[in-house]
N, C-alpha and C positions, 0 to 999 in steps of 0.2 A: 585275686583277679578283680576283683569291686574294687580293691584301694587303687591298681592301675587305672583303673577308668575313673577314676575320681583324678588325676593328674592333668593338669591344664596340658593344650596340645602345645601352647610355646613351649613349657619345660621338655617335654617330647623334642622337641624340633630344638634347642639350646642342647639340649645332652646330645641328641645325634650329630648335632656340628662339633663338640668338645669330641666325642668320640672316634669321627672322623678324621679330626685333625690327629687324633691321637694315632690312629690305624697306619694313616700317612707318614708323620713322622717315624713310625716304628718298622715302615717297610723302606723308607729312607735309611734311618740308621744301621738294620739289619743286611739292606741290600736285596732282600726278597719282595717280592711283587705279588706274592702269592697272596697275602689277606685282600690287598687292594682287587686283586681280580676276581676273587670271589664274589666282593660289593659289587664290583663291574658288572657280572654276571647277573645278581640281583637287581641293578639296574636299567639293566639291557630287556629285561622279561616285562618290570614293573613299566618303563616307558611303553614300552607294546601295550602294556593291560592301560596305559592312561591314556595311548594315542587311541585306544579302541574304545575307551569309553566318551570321549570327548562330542561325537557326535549325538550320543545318546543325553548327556547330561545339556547341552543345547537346546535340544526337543524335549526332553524332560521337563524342563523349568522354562526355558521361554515361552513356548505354544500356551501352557493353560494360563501362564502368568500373562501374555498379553489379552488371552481368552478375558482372563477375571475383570481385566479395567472396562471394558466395554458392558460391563452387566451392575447394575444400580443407582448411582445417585444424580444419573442428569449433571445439570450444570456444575454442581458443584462439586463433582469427580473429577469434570473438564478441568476443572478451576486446579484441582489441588495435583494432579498427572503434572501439568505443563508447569506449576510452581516448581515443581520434585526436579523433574527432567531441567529445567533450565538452571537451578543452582548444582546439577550435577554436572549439568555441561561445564557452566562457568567456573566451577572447581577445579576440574579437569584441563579446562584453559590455563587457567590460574598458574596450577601447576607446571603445567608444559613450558608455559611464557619464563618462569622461576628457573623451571631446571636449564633453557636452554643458555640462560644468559650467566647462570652460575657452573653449570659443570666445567667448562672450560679452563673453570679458574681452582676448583676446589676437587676436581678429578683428573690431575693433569699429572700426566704420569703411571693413571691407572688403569692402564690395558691392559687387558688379559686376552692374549690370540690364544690361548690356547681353549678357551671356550668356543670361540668362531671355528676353531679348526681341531675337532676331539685326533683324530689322527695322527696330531703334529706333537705329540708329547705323553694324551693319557691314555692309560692303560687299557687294554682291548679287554674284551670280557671272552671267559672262555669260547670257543667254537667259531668265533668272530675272524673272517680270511678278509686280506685287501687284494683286489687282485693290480694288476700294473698300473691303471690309470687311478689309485688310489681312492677305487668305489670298494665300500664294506661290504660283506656277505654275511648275513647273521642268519645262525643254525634256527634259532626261533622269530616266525613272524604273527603276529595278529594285525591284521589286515581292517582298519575301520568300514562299516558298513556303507560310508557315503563321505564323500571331502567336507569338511569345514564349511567352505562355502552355499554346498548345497543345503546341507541340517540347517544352516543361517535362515535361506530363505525361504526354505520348506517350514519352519518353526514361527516366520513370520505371516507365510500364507496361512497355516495352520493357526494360530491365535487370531485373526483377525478372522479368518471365517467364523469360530469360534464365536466369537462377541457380534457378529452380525444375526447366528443363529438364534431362531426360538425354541430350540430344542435345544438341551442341556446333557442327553444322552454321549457327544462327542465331547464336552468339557468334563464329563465325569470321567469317562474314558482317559481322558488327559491328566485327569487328577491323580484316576491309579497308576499309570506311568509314572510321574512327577513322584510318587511315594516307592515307586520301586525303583527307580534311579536312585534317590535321596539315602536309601537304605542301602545300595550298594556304596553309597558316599561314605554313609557313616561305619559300614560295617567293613570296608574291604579299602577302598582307596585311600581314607581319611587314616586308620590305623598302620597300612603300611608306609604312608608319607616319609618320616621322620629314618627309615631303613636308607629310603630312598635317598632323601637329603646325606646322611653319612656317607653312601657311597660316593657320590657328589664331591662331598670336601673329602673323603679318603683319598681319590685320584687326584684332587686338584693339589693338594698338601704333597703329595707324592714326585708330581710335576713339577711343584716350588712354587704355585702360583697363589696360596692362598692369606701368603702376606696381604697382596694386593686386595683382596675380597673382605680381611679385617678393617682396612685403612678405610675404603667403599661403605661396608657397613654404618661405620661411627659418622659419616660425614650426611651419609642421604639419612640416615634415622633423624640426625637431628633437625636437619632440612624441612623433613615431612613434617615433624611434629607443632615445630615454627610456622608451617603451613595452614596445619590444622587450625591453628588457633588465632590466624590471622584469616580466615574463612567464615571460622566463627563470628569475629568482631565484625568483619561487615556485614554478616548475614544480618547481627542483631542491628548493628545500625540500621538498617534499611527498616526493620522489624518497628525499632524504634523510631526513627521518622515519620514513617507511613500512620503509624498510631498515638505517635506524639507520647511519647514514654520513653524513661529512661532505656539505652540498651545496657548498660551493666544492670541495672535493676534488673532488665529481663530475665540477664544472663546469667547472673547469680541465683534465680529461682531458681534456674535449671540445673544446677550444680548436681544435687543430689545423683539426678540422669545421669550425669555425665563419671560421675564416682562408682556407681553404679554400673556401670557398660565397663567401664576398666576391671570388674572380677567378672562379670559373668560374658564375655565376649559374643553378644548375642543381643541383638535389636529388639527381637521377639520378646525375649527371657525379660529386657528391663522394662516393657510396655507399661506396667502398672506404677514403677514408678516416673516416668516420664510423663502420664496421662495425669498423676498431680503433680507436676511439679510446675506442666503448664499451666492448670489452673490456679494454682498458687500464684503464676505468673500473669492472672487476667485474662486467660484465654479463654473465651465464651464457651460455655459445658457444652454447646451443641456441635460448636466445630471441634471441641478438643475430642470428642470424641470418635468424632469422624476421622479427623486429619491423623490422630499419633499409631492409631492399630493401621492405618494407610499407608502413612512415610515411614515407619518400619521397616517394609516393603519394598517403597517405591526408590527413597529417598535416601543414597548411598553417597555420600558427597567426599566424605571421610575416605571410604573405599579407592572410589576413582582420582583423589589426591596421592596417594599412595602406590596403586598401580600404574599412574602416569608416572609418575616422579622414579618409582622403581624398576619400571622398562626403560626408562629413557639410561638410567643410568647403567643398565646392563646391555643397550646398545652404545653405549660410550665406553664401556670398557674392551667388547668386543672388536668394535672396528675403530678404535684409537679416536673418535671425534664424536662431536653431539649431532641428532640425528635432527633431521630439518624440519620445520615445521611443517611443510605442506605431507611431510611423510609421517608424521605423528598425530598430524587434527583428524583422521578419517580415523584411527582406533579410537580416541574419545569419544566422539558422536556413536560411534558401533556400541562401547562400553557402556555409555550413560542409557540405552535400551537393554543392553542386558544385564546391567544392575538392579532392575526392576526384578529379574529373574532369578536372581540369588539366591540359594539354598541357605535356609536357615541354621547351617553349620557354621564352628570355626574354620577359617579359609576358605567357605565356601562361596566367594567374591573372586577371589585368585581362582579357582577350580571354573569358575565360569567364563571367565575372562582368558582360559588359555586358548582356547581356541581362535580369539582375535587376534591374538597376539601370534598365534604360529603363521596365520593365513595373511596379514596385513604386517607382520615387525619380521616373519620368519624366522621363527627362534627353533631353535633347535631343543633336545628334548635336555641337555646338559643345559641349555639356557634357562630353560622351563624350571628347572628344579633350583636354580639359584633364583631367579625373580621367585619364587614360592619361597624363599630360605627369606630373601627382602621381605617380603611381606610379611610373612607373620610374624617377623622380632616385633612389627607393631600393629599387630592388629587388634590389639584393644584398645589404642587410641584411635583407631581409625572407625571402631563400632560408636565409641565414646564421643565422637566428631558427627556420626551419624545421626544418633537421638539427641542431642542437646542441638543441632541445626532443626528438629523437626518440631522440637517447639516454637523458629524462628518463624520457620515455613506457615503451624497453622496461625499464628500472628497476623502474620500478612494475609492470611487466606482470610482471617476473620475479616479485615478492613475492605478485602476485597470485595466480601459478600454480606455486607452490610444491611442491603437494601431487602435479600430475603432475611435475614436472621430478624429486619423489622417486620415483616409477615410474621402472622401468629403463629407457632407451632401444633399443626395439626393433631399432631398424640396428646398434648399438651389438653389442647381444645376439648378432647374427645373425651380423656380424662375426667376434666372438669365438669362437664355435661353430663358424666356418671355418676359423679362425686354430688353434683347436684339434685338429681334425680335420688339419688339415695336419702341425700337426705331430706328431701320432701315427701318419698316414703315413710322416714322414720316420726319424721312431725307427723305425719299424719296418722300413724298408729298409734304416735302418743297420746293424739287428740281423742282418738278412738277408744285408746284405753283410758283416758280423764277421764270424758263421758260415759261412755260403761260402769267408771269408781262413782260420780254421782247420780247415776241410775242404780245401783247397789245400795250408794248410801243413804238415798232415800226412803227406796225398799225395807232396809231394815230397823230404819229411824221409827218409820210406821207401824213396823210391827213392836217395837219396842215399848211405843205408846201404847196401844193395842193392850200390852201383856200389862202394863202399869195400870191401866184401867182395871184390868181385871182383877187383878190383886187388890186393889182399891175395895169390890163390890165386896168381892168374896166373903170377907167378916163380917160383914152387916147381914148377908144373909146368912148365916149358920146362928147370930145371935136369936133371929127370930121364930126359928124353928122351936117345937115342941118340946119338952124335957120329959122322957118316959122313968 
């Protein structure tokens, strides 16, 4: 069981799509339907368990995550939030502007209705009735606690109360939430993913559709990744500009980060080496400190290039055309705040992000589990894309904040004033014990003299004495 859980979640999520296709194929050839239904089945229960946790994993992680930026560092929190937030936006832009002008051209042909319309082709899951106007009946429902929208706003009134409080008792509160979400993430949702996703291409393979979804694959993967690293280059440009430094110099300190996030798919995990690699990169120790354990957090750029660029193209395959701009820039802005909110899992960007995606793009739960199949064939370059921009970010934040980093550092100050003190202590007890040693060694100088005398006298008087 420990060697399974040592297995990356893509190899997980690659074997369940090879598997699937294989399930589909084999009920193809066979002419039974029977395995396919059974996934059906499985994914008919697991949708419910993801539609039901979806409000919860919202208010889990958004509430205390917006709770947290309101508590600490003044200005220079302000400073480093609206850095994060704007080159997430403009990612996300970036992206959107990319995919709409190239799908037309490098996606043409690749519709799939039969994701828009599960009824028109894939396989019912057992207990599942349509009745005449072709509405489904499913034997099992789990019912969410509250619509998408509501948790949305409830999670934003709730963090921002949150951070205006001087009480800490309702952010703690949030915190335990936020760990028992997290733990349903990793211990229940995260694990059955990958089931989930084969059923997915079980049916869709089965239907003949997943030709199209191979072709889709190879095209946006590479798209995104040219994305990523055309993100990068002008993030450091700007970096380098503003600070009059080379940006491949920058950008090559950060290399390690960036090799680094490619194995351990986790912002968090590579913090220690990204926190040197900006300073290896010039990044003042006081903001590197602040800023890389911050944009860890805040600063998903990587992410929100990917989940744009991978909805856009799962609504292009859907309804046959690319979806319009004014209908795609209100999920951006939505995403670039709850990126902040991200669960420090793999996938746990996509898992955040589906609830935008159902209430603003309408995706359907078959939709849902292919934009999740997109996303994480690369999510390591999209973690990878995250911390080597956030050496970018504290850059710029240094140049930004210039003017206090010329204020003395108060710990610093305080420090030294100890340091000082101490050691005027210690001279002084040297001095203390100097004089002490020549008040000693006078003392005994004297009595020295003293005993030399006496020894002097002594034989002269014993000569003069008597002889009996």
């Amino acid at each position: 069981m420990r060697i399974l859980r040592k297995i990356p979640l893509l190899v997980w999520i690659l074997v369940a799509i090879l598997l699937g296709i294989l399930v589909g194929w084999a009920g193809q050839r066979t002419g039974s339907d029977v395995p396919v239904r059974i996934f059906a089945t499985f994914g008919m229960v697991f949708s419910q368990l993801l539609g039901f946790a979806i409000p919860l994993i919202i208010l889990g992680f958004i509430a205390p995550g917006i709770g947290s930026i309101g508590r600490g560092a003044g200005k220079l929190l302000g400073k480093a939030v609206a850095l994060a937030y704007t080159s997430t936006i403009l990612a996300g832009t970036m992206a959107l502007l990319v995919a709409l002008v190239l799908y037309p051209h490098i996606l043409k042909g690749a519709t799939v209705t039969a994701i828009s319309d599960p009824s028109a082709s894939l396989v019912k899951a057992y207990g599942v009735t349509v009745d005449a106007n072709g509405v489904e009946s499913l034997p099992f429902s789990l019912p969410p606690i509250m619509s998408v929208t509501t948790a949305l706003i409830l999670a934003f009134l709730l963090g921002l109360g949150m951070a205006g409080l001087s009480s800490t008792r309702m952010y703690d509160l949030a915190e335990d939430f936020r760990s028992i979400v997290e733990k349903f993430l990793s211990y229940i949702i995260i694990p059955l993913l990958p089931i989930y996703i084969l059923s997915v291409f079980a049916n869709m393979t089965y239907a003949g559709q997943v030709q199209h979804i191979l072709k889709v694959f190879g095209k946006v993967f590479l798209m995104v990744i040219v994305l990523h690293w055309v993100f990068l280059v002008l993030v450091y440009c700007v970096a380098g500009a503003t600070n009059r430094k080379s940006p491949f110099a920058l950008l090559g300190h950060m290399m390690p980060a960036y090799l680094t996030a490619l194995g351990t798919q986790s912002s968090a995990a590579t913090i220690p080496v990204t926190l040197r690699s900006a300073k290896e990169a010039g990044v003042n120790p006081r903001i590197a400190d602040f800023a890389i354990p911050l944009n860890a957090n805040i600063h998903l750029a990587g992410s929100i290039i990917t989940i744009t660029s991978c909805s856009a193209a799962v609504v292009t395959m859907t309804h046959g055309h690319t979806p319009s701009f004014s209908s795609m820039i209100p999920l951006v802005l939505v995403l670039g705040v709850m990126m902040v909110a991200a669960p420090g899992v793999p996938g746990g960007a996509v898992m955040t992000a589906v609830g935008a995606l159902q209430s603003i793009l309408g995706f359907n739960p078959t939709m849902i589990a292919l934009m999740i199949a997109l996303y994480l064939a690369q999510d390591s370059f999209g973690t990878a894309t995250n911390v080597t921009g956030d050496g970018a970010l504290a850059k710029i934040l240094e140049r930004m904040s210039r003017k206090q980093l010329a204020q003395p550092n108060v710990a610093e100050e305080m420090a030294d004033a100890r340091a000082a003190e101490d050691a005027t202590a210690l001279a002084q007890s040297d001095i203390a014990a100097a004089g002490l040693d020549a008040v000693l060694a006078t003392s005994v100088a004297k009595k020295a003299e003293k005993g030399k005398k006496a020894r002097q006298v002594a034989p002269t008087d014993s000569a003069d004495e008597p002889t009996h």
